[in-house]
PDB file of N, CA, C and O in Angstrom, chain B, residues numbered from 101:
ATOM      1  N   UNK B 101     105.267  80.459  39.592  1.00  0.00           N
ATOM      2  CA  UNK B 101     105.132  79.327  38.700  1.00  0.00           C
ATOM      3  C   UNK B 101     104.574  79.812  37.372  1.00  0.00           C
ATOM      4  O   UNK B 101     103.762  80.733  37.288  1.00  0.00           O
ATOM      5  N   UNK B 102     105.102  79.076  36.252  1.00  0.00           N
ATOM      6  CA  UNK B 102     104.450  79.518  35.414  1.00  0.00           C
ATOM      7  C   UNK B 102     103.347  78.262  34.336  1.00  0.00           C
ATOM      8  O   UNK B 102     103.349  77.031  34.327  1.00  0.00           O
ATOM      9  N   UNK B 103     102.711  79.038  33.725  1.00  0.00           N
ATOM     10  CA  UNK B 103     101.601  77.859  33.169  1.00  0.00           C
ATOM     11  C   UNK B 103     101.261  78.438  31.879  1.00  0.00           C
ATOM     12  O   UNK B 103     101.317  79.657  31.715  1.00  0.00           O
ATOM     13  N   UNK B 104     100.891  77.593  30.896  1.00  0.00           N
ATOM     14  CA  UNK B 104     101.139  77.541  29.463  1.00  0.00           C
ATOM     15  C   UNK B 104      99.399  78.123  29.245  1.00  0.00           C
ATOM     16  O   UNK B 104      98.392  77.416  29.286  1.00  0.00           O
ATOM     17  N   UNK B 105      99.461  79.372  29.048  1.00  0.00           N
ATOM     18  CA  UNK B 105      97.738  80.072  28.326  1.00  0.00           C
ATOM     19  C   UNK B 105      97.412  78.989  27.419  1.00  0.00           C
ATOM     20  O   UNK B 105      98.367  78.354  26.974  1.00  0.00           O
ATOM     21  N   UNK B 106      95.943  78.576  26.972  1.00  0.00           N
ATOM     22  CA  UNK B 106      95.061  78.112  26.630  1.00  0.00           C
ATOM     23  C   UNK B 106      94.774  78.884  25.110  1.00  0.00           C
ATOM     24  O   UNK B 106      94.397  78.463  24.016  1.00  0.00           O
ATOM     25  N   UNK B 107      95.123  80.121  25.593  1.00  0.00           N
ATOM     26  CA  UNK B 107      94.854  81.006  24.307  1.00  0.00           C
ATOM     27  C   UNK B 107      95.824  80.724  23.329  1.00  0.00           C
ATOM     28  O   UNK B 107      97.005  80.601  23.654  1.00  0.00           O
ATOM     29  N   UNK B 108      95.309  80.565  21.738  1.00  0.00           N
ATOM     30  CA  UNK B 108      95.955  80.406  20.660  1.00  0.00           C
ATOM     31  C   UNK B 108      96.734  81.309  20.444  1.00  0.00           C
ATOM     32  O   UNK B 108      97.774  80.906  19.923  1.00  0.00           O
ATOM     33  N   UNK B 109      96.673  82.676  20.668  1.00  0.00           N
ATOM     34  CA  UNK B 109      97.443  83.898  19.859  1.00  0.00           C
ATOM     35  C   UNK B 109      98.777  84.055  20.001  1.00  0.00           C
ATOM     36  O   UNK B 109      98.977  84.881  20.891  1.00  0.00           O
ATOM     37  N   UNK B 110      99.841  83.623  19.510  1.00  0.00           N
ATOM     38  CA  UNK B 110     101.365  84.077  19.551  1.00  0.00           C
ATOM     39  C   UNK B 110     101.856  84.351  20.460  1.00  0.00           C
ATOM     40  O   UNK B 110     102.705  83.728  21.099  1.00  0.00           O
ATOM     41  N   UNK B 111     101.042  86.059  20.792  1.00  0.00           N
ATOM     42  CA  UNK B 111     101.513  87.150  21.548  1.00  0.00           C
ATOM     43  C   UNK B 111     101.767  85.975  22.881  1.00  0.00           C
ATOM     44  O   UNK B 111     102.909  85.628  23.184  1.00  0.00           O
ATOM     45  N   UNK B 112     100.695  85.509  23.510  1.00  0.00           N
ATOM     46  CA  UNK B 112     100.852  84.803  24.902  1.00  0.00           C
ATOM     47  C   UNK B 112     102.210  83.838  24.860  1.00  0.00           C
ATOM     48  O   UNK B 112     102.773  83.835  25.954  1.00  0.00           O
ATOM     49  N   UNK B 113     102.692  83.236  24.118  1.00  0.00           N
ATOM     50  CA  UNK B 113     103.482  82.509  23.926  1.00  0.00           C
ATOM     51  C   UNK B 113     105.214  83.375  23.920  1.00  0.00           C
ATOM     52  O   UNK B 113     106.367  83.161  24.293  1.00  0.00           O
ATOM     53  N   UNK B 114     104.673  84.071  23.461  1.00  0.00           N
ATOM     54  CA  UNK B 114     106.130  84.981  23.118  1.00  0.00           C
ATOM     55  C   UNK B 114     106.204  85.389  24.825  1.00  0.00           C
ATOM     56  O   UNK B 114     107.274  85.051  25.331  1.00  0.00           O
ATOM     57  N   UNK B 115     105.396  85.945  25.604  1.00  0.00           N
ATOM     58  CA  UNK B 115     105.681  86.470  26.856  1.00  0.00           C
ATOM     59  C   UNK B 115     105.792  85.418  28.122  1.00  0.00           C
ATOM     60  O   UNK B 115     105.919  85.649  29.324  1.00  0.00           O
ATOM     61  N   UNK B 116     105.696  84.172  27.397  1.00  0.00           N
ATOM     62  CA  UNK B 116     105.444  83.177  28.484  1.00  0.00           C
ATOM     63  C   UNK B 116     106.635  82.835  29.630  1.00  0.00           C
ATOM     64  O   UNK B 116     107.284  81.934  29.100  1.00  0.00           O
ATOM     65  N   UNK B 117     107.124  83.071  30.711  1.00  0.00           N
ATOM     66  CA  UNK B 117     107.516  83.154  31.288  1.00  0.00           C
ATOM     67  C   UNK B 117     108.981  84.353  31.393  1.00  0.00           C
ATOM     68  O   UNK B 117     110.158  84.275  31.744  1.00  0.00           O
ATOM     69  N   UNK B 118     108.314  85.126  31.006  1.00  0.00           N
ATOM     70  CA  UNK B 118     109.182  86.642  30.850  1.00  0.00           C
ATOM     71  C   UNK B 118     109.550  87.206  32.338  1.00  0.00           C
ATOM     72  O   UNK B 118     110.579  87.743  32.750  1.00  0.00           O
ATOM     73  N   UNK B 119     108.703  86.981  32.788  1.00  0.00           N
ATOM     74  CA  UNK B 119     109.205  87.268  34.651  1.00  0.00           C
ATOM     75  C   UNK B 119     109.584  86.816  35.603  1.00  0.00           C
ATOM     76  O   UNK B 119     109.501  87.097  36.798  1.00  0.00           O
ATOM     77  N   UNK B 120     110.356  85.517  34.603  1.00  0.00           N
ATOM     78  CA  UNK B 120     110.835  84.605  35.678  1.00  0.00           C
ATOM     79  C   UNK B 120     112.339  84.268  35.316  1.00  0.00           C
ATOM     80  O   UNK B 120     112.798  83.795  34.276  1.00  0.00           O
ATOM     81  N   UNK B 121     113.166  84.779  36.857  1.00  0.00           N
ATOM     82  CA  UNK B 121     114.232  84.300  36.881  1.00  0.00           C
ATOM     83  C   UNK B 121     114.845  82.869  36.180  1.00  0.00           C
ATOM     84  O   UNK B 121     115.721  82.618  35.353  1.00  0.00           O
ATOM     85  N   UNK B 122     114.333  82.450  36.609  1.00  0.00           N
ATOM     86  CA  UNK B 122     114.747  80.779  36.455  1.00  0.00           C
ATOM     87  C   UNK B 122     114.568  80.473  34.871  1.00  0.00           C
ATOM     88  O   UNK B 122     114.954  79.418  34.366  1.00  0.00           O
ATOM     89  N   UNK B 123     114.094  81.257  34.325  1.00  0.00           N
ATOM     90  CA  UNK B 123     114.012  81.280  32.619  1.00  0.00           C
ATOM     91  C   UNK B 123     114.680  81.480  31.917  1.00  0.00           C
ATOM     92  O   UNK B 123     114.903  80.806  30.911  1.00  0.00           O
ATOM     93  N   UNK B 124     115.349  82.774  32.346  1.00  0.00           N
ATOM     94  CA  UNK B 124     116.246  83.715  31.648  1.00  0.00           C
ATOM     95  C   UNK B 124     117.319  82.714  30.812  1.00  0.00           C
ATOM     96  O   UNK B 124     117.765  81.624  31.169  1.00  0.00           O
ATOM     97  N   UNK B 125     117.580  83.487  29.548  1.00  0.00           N
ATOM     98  CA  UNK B 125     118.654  82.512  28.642  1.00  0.00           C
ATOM     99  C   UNK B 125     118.244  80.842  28.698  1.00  0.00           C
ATOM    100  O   UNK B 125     119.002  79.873  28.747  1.00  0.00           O
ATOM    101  N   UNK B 126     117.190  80.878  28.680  1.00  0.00           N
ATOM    102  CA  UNK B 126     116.679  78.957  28.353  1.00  0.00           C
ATOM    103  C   UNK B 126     115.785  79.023  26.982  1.00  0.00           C
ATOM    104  O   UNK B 126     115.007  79.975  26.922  1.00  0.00           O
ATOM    105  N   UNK B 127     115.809  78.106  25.862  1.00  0.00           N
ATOM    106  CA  UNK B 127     114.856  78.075  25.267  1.00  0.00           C
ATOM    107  C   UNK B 127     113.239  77.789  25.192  1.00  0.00           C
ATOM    108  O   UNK B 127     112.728  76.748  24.780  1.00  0.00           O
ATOM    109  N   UNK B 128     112.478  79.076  25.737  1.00  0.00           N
ATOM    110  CA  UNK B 128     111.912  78.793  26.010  1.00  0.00           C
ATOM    111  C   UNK B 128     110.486  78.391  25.248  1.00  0.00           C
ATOM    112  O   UNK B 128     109.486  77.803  25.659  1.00  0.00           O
ATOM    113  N   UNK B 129     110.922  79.115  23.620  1.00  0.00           N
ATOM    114  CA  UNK B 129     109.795  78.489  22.901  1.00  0.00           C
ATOM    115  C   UNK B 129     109.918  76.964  22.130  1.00  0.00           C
ATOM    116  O   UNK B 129     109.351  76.657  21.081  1.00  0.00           O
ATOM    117  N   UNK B 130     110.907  76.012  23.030  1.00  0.00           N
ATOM    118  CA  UNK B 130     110.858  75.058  22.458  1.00  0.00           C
ATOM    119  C   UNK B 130     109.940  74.070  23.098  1.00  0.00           C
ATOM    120  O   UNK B 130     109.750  72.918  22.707  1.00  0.00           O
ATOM    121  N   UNK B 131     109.218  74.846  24.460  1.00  0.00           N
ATOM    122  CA  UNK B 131     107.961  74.247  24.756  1.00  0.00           C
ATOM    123  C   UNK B 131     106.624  74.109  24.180  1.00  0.00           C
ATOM    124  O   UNK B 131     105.626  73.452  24.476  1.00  0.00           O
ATOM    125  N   UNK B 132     107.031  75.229  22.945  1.00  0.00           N
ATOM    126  CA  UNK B 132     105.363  75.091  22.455  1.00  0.00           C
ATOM    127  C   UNK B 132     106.044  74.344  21.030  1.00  0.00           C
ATOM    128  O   UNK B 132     105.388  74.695  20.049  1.00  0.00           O
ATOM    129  N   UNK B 133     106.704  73.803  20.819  1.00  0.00           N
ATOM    130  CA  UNK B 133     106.717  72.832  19.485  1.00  0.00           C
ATOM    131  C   UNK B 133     106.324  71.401  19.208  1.00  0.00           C
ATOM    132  O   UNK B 133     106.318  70.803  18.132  1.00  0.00           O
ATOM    133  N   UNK B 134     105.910  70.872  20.739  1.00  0.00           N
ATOM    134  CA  UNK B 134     105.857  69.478  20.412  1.00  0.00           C
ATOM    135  C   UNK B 134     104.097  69.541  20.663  1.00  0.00           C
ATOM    136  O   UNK B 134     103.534  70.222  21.520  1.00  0.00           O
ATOM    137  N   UNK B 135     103.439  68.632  19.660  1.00  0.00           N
ATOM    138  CA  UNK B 135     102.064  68.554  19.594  1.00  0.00           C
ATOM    139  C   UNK B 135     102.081  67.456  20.148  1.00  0.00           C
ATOM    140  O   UNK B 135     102.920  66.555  20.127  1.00  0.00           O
ATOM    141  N   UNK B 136     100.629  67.606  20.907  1.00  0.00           N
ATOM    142  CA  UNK B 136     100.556  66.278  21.424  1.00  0.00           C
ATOM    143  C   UNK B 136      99.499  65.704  21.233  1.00  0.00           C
ATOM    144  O   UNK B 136      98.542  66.420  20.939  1.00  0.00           O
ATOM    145  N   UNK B 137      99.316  64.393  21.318  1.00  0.00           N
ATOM    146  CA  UNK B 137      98.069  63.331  21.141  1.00  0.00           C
ATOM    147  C   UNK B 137      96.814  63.574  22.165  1.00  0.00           C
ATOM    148  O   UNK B 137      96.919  63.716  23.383  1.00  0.00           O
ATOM    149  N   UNK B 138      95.563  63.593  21.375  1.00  0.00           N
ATOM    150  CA  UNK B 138      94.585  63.285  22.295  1.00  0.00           C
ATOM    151  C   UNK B 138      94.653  61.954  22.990  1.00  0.00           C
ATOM    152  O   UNK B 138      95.233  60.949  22.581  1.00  0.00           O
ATOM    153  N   UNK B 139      93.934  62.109  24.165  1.00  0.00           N
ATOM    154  CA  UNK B 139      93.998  61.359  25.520  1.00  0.00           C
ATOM    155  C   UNK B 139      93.275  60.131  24.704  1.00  0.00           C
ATOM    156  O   UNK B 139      92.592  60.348  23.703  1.00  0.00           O
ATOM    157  N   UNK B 140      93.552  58.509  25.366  1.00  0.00           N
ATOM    158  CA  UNK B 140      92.954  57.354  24.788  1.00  0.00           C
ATOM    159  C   UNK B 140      91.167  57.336  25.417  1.00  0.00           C
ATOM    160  O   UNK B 140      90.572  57.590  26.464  1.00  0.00           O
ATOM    161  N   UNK B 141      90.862  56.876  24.056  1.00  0.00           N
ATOM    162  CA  UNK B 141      88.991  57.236  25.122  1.00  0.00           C
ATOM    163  C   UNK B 141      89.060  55.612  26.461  1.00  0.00           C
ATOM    164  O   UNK B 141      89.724  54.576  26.468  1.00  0.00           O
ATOM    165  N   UNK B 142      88.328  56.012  27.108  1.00  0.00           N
ATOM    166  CA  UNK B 142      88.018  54.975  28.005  1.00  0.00           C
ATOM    167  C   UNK B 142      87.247  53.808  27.380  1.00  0.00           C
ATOM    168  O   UNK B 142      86.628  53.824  26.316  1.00  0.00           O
ATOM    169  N   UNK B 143      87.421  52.635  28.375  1.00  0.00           N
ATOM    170  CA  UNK B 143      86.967  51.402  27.937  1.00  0.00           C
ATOM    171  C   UNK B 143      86.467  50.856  29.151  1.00  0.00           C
ATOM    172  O   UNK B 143      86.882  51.173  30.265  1.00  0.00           O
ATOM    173  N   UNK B 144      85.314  49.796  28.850  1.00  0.00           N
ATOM    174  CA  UNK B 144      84.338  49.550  29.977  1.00  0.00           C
ATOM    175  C   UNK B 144      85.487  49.216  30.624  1.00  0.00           C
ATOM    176  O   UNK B 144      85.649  49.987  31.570  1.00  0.00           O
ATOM    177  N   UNK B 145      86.496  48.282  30.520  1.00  0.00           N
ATOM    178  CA  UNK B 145      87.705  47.830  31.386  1.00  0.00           C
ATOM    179  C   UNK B 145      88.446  48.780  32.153  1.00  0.00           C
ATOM    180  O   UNK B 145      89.137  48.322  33.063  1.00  0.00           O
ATOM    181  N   UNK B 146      88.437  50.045  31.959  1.00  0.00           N
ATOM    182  CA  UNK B 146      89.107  50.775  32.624  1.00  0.00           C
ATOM    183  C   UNK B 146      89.039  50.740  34.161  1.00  0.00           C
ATOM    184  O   UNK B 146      90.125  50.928  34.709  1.00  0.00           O
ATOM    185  N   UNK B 147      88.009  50.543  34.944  1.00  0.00           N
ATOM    186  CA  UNK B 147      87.812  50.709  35.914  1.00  0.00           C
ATOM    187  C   UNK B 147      87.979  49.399  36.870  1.00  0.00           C
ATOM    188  O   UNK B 147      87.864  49.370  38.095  1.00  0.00           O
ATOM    189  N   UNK B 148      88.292  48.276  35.948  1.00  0.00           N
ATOM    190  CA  UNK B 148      88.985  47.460  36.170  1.00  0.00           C
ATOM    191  C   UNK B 148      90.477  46.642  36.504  1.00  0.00           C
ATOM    192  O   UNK B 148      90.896  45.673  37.138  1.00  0.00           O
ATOM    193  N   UNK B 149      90.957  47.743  35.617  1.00  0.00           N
ATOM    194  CA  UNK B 149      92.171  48.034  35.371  1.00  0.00           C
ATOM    195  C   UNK B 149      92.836  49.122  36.578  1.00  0.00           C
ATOM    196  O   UNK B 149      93.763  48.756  37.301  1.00  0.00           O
ATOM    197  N   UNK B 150      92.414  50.063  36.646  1.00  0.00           N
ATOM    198  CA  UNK B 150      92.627  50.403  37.849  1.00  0.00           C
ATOM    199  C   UNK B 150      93.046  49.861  39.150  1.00  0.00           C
ATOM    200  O   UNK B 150      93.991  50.072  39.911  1.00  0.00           O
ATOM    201  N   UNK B 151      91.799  48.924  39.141  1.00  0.00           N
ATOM    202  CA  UNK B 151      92.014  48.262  40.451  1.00  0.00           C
ATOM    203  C   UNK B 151      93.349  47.505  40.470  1.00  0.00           C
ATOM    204  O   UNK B 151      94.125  47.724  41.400  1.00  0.00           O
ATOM    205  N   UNK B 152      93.712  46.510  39.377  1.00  0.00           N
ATOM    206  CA  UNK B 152      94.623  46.134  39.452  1.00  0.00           C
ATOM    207  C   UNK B 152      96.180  46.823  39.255  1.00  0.00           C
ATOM    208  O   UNK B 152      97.259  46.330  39.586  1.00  0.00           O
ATOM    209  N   UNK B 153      96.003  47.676  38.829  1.00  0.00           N
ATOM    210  CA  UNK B 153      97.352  48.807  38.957  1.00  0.00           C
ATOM    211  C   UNK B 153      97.570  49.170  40.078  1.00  0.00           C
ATOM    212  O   UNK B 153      98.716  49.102  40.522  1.00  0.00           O
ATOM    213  N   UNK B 154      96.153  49.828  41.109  1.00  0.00           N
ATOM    214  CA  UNK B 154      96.497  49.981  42.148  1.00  0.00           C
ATOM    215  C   UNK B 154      97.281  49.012  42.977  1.00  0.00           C
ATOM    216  O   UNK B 154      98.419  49.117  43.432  1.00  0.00           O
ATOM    217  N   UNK B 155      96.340  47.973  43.072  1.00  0.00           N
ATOM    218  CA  UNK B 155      97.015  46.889  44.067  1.00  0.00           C
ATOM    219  C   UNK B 155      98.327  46.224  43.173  1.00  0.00           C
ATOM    220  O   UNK B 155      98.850  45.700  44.156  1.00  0.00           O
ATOM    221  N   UNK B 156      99.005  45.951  42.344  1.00  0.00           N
ATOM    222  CA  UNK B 156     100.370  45.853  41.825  1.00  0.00           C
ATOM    223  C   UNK B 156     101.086  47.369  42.685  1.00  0.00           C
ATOM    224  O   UNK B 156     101.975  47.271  43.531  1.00  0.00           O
ATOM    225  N   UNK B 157     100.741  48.118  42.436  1.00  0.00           N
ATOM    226  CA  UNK B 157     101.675  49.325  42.783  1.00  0.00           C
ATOM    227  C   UNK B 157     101.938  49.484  44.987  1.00  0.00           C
ATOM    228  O   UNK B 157     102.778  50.006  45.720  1.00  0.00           O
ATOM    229  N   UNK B 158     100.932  48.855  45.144  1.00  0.00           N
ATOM    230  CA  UNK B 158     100.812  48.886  46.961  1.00  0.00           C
ATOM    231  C   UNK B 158     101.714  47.316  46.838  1.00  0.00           C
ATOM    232  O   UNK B 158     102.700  47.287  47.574  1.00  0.00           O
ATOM    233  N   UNK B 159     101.540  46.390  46.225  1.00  0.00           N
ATOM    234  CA  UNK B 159     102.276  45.538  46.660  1.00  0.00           C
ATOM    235  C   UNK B 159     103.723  45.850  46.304  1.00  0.00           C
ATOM    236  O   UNK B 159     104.620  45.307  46.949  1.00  0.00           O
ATOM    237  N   UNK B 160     103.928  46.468  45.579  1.00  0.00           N
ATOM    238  CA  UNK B 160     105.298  46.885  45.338  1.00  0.00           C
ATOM    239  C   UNK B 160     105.912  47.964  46.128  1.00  0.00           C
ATOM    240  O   UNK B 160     107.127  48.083  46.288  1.00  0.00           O
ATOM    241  N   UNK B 161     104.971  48.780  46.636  1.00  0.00           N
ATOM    242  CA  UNK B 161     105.487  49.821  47.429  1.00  0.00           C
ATOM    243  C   UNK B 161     105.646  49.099  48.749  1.00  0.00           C
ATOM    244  O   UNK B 161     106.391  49.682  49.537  1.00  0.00           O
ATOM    245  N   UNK B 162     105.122  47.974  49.163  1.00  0.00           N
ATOM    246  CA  UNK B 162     105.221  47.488  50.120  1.00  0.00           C
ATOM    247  C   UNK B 162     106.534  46.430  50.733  1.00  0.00           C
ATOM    248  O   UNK B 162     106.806  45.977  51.845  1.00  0.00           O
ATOM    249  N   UNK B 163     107.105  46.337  49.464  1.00  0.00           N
ATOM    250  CA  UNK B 163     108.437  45.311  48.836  1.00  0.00           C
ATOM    251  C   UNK B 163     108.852  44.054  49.000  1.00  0.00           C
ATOM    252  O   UNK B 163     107.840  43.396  49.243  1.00  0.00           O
ATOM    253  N   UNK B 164     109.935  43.260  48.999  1.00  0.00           N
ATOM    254  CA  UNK B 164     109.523  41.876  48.764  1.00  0.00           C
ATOM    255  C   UNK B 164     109.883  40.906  47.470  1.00  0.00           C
ATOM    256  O   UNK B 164     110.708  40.040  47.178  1.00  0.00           O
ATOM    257  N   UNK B 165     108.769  41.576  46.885  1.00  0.00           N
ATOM    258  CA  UNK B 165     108.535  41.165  45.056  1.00  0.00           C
ATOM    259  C   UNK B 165     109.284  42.190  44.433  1.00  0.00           C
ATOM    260  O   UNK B 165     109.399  43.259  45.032  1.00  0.00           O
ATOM    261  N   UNK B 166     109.912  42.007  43.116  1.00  0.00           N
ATOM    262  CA  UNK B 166     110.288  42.371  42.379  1.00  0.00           C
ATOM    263  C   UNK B 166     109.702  42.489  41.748  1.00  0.00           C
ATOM    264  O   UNK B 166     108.805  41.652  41.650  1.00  0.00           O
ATOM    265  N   UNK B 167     109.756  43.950  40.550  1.00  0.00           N
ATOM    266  CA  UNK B 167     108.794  44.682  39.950  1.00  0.00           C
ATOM    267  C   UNK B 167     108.439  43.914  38.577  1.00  0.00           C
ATOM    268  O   UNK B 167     107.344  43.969  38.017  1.00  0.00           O
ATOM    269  N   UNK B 168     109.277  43.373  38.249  1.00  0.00           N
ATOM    270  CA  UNK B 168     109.076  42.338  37.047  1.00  0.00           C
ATOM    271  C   UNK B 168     108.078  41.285  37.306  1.00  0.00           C
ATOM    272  O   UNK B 168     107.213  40.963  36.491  1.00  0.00           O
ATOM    273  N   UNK B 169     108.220  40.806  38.378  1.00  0.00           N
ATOM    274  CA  UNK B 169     107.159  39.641  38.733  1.00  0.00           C
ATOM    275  C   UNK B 169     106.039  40.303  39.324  1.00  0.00           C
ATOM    276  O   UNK B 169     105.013  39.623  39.340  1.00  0.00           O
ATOM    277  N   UNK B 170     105.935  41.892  40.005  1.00  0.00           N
ATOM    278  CA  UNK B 170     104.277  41.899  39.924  1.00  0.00           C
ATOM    279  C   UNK B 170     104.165  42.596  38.411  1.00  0.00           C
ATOM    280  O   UNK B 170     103.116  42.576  37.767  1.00  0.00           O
ATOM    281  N   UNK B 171     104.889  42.960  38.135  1.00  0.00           N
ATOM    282  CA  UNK B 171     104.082  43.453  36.209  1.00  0.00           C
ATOM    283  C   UNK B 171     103.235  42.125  35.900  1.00  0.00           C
ATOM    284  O   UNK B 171     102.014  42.240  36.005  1.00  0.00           O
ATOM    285  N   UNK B 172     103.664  41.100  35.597  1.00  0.00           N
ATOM    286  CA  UNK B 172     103.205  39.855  35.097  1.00  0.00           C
ATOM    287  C   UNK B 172     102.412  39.293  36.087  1.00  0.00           C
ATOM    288  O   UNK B 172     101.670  38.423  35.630  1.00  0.00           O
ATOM    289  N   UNK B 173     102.311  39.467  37.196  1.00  0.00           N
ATOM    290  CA  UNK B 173     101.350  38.935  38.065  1.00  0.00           C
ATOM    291  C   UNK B 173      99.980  39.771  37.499  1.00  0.00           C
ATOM    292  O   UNK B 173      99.043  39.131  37.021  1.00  0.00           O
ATOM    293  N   UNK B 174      99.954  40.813  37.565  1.00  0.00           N
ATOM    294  CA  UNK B 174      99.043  41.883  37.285  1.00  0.00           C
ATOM    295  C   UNK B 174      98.648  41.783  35.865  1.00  0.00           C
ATOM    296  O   UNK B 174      97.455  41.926  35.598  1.00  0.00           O
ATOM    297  N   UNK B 175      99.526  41.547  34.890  1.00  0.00           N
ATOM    298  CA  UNK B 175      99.173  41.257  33.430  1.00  0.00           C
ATOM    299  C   UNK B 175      98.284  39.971  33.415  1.00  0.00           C
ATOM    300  O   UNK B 175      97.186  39.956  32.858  1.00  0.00           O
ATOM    301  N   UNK B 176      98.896  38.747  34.149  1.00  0.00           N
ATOM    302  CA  UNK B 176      97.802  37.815  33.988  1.00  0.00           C
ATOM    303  C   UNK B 176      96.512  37.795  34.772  1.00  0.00           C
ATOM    304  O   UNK B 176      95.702  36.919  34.468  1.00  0.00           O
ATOM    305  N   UNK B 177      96.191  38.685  35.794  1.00  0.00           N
ATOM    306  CA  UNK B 177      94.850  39.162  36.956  1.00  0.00           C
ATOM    307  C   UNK B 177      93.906  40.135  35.775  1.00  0.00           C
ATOM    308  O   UNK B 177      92.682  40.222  35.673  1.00  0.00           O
ATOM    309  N   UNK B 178      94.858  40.718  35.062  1.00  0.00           N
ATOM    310  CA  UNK B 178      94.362  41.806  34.185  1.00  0.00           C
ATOM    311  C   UNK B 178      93.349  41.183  32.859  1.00  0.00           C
ATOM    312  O   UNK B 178      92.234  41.539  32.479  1.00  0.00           O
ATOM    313  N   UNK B 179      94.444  39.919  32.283  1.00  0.00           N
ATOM    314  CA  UNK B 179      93.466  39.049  31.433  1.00  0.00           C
ATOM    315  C   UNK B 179      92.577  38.647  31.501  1.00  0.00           C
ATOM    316  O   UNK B 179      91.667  38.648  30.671  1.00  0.00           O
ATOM    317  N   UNK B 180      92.667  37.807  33.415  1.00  0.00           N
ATOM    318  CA  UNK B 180      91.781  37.227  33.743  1.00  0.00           C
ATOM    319  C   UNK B 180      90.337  37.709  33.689  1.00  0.00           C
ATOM    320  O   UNK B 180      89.443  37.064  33.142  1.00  0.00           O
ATOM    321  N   UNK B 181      90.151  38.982  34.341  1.00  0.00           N
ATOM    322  CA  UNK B 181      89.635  39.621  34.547  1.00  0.00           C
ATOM    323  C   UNK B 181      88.934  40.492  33.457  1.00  0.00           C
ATOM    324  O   UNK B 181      87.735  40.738  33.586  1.00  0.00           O
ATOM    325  N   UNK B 182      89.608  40.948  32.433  1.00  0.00           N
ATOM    326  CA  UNK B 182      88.870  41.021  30.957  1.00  0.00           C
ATOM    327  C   UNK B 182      88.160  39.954  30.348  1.00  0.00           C
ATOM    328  O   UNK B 182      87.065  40.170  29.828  1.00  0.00           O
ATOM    329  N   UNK B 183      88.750  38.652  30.361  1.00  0.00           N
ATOM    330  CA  UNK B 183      88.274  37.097  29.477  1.00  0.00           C
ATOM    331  C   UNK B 183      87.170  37.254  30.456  1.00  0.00           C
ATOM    332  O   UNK B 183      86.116  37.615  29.934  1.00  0.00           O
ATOM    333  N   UNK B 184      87.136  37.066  31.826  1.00  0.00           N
ATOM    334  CA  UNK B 184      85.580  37.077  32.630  1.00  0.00           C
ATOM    335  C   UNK B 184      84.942  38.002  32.112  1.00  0.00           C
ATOM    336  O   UNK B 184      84.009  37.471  31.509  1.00  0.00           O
ATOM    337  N   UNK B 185      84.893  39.292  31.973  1.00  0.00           N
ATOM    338  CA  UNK B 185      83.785  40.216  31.784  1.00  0.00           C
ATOM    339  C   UNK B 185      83.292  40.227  30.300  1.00  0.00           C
ATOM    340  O   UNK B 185      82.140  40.602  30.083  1.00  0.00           O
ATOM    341  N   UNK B 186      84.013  39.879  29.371  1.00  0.00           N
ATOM    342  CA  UNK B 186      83.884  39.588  27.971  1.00  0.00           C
ATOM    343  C   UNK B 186      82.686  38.642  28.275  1.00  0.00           C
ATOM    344  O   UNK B 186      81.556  39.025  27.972  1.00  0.00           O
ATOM    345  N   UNK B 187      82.843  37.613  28.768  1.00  0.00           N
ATOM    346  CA  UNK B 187      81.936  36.016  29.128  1.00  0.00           C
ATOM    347  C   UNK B 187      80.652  36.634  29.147  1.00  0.00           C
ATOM    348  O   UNK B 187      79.759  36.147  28.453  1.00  0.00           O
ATOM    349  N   UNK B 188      80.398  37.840  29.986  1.00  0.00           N
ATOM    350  CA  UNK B 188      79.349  38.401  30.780  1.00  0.00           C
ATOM    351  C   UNK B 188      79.526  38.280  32.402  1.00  0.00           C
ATOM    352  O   UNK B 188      78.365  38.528  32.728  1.00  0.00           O
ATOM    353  N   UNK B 189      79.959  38.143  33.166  1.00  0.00           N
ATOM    354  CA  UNK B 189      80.488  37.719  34.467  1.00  0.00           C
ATOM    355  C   UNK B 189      80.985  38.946  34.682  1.00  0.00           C
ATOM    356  O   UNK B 189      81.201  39.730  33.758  1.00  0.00           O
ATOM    357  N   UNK B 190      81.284  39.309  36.355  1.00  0.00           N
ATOM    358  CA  UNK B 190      82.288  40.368  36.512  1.00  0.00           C
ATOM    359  C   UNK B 190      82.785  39.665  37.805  1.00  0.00           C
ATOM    360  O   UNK B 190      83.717  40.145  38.449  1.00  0.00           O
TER     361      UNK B 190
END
């Protein structure tokens, strides 16, 4: 397997997957061109949010409902659940 060095210097980049079959003739420095965004910071809601992703995603894995109607089930549990903790309530 191969994995993208941490290290800034060129050199690592230029050799990055040089010993691997499955490489050969692919472009492979068009992996280091796309920059990417720092991660979103967390919000007291996050851990709230969670919960409800989880349980949307088990009820869906569980089937039945259609994925459109738990998105929106979960979008309005999700409001709910922010407008309460905003209040002071959890």
């Amino acid at each position: 397997a191969a994995r993208i060095s941490p290290l800034k210097d060129d050199k690592y980049k230029q050799v990055f997957g040089a010993d691997l079959s499955t490489l050969k003739g692919k472009n492979v420095a068009a992996i280091f061109k796309n920059k990417f965004g720092l991660n979103a910071l967390p919000t007291q809601f996050d851990d709230l949010m969670k919960t409800v992703i989880k349980n949307a995603s088990a009820k869906y894995n569980a089937g039945g409902t259609d994925v459109n109607s738990i998105l929106r089930e979960a979008e309005e549990l999700a409001n709910q659940q922010i407008a309460t903790a905003l209040q002071g309530g959890k």
